[in-house]
C-alpha positions, 0 to 999 in steps of 0.5 A: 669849798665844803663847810668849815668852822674856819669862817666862825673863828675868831682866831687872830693868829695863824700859821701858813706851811710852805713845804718847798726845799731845795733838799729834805735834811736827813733829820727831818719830818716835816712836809717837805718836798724837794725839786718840785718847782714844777708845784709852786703855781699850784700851791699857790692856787691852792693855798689861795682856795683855802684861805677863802674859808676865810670869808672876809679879811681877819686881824691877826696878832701873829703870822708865821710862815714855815716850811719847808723854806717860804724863802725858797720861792724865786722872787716872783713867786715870793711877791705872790705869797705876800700879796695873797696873805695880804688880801686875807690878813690885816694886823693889830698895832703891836703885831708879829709876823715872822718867816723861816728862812734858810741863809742859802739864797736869801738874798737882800731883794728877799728880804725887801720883798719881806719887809715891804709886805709887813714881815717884823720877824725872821727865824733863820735856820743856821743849825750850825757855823762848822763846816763838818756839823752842816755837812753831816746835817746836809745842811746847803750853806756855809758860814760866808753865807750865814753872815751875808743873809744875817746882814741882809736881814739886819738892813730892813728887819730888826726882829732875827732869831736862828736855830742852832741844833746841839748833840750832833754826831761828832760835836764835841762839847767844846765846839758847842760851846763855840757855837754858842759864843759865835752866837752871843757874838752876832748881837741877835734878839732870839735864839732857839736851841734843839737836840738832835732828834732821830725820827721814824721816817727820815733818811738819819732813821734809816742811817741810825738803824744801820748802825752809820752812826752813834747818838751823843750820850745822855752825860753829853746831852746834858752838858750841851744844854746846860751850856745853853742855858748858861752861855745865852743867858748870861749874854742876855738872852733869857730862856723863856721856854725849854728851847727858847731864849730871847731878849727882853721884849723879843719872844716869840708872839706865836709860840707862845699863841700855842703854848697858853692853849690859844686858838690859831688857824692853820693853812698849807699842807700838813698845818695844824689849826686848833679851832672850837677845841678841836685839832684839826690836821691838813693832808701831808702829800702836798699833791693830795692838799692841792688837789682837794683845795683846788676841787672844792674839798676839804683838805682836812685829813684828821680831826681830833677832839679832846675830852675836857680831862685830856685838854687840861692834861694837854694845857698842862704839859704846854704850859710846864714848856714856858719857864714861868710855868703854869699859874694854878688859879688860871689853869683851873678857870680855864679848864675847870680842873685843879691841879691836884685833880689830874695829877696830885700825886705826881707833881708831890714826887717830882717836887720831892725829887726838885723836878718840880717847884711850885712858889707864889701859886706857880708850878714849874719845872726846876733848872733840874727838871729841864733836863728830863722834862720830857719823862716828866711830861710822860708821867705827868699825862 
């Protein structure tokens, strides 16, 4: 394996990329591929090749194994996963080790296989409960199917989250709000709610370009994620970052590794790792990953390294994610730059605008500021 600033690290979380799926979803662009069981041996070597940059066992706080569909895997292979991560991880006492899963085919004996190994968290993918909001996000499950994988996960894990996707072509307002209630009504830890998105490259890009279908209007989208914030929280589930809600005591431990700038290693084809202040990306084609771990190459195909002004602009964009916001005081310890140094003149507008507040040394985003938190953050850099 060609040298690595992997074994230097002291990182304690990390992030493993299993990129099997039984169908890539027309909305999305992650590294997937699709029917190629013929793969997994392979990945499975590969990853194993990768993770020897290791050099010796690491304690982790956070693990978090994302797809694709880890649970995808058969049985067997599943078992090989777990017992390759534990060859290579240990874990402090208080720690989060969480998996993506789909509710198709998660089957109680993948869900023992989990919690055997050590898993405490599961993210579940349920986007939807209606039959015709799964059918057009080619979603391969159905409600029966969501609440037997819930149930087989509430058996041995007690840590569950899903992600649910709102502004969804042909959603009304008032079936999101019966999403949500459904939601609140299954009695889980954590929840993540994401607008529809149409990303250069997937299938749903292609469809929207020939017109197939229209996006939700921005009033729409508005009073989908104002139900969101509303419905979640009073059930309990406080919003902690612009997509996320949880109870007290069930954040997620790894999102936020990412959100306060932490280091975290990144293993699998397309992961990211963020190590020494550099960003460095693996290879997409899960052909070309495990072809270069399995000659001895390295599997990195980017690398990006921020100058000091662009990483603190970048820990303040992240940071405005987290509903409590960017405490002033420790962002200029850390990065060396006070906040009106980067973008003074900016944050005066949008807090005369309410889109920003600052109180007892915080700057964060107001409920108003959520909404438009991305044109913010555009400015903002």
């Amino acid at each position: 394996m060609a040298s690595s600033p992997v074994s230097n690290s002291h990182a304690s979380s990390a992030y493993i990329h299993v990129p099997f799926c039984i169908h890539r979803c027309g909305y999305c662009d992650f590294t997937v591929v699709a029917n190629r069981d013929d793969l997994i041996g392979a990945y499975l070597e590969a990853l194993s090749k990768e993770l020897e940059q290791l050099k010796t066992q690491r304690k982790l706080k956070t693990l978090f194994l994302g797809g694709g569909t880890p649970t995808y895997f058969e049985e067997k292979d599943l078992e090989r996963l777990m017992e390759l991560l534990g060859e290579w991880f240990s874990f402090e006492d208080d720690y989060e080790w969480s998996v993506e899963a789909n509710p198709a085919g998660l089957s109680s004996e993948k869900v023992r296989i989990l919690s055997d190994a050590g898993v405490n968290r599961v993210s579940l993918g349920v986007q939807s409960f209606d039959k015709q909001v799964l059918k057009f996000l080619e979603r391969d499950h159905r409600r029966t199917e969501i609440d037997e994988a819930i149930h087989n996960v509430k058996k041995l894990i007690d840590n569950l989250s899903i992600d649910l996707i709102f502004a969804v072509p042909g959603q009304s307002t008032e079936l999101w709000k019966e999403t949500l209630q459904q939601a609140v009504s299954l009695g889980l830890q954590h929840v993540s709610t994401y607008g529809l998105t149409i990303e250069k490259g997937t299938g749903f890009w292609s469809r929207f370009q020939k017109k197939e279908f229209l996006q939700a209007d921005e009033d729409t989208q508005y009073d989908m994620y104002r139900l969101s914030m509303e419905i979640l929280s009073q059930a309990g589930l406080s919003q902690y970052e612009l997509s996320n809600f949880a109870r007290p005591g069930f954040r997620c431990l790894h999102n936020e590794v990412y959100w306060h700038g932490e280091e975290f290693f990144g293993f699998g084809p397309g992961a990211a790792s963020f190590l020494a202040g550099k960003r460095r990306t693996n290879h997409r084609s899960v052909t070309a990953w495990i072809k270069k771990n399995l000659s001895g190459e390295s599997a990195v195909q980017e690398v990006d390294e921020l100058n000091e002004e662009d990483r603190a602009r970048e820990r303040l964009i992240i940071g405005l994610r987290l509903c409590e916001g960017v405490d002033e005081q420790k962002f200029q310890e850390q990065t060396g730059f006070k906040l009106e140094e980067l973008s003074g003149k900016t944050i005066t507008r949008f807090c005369d605008m309410n889109l920003l507040e600052r109180e007892a040394g915080m700057l964060r985003l107001t409920d108003k500021g959520r909404f438009l938190a991305d044109s913010i953050f555009v400015d903002l850099l």
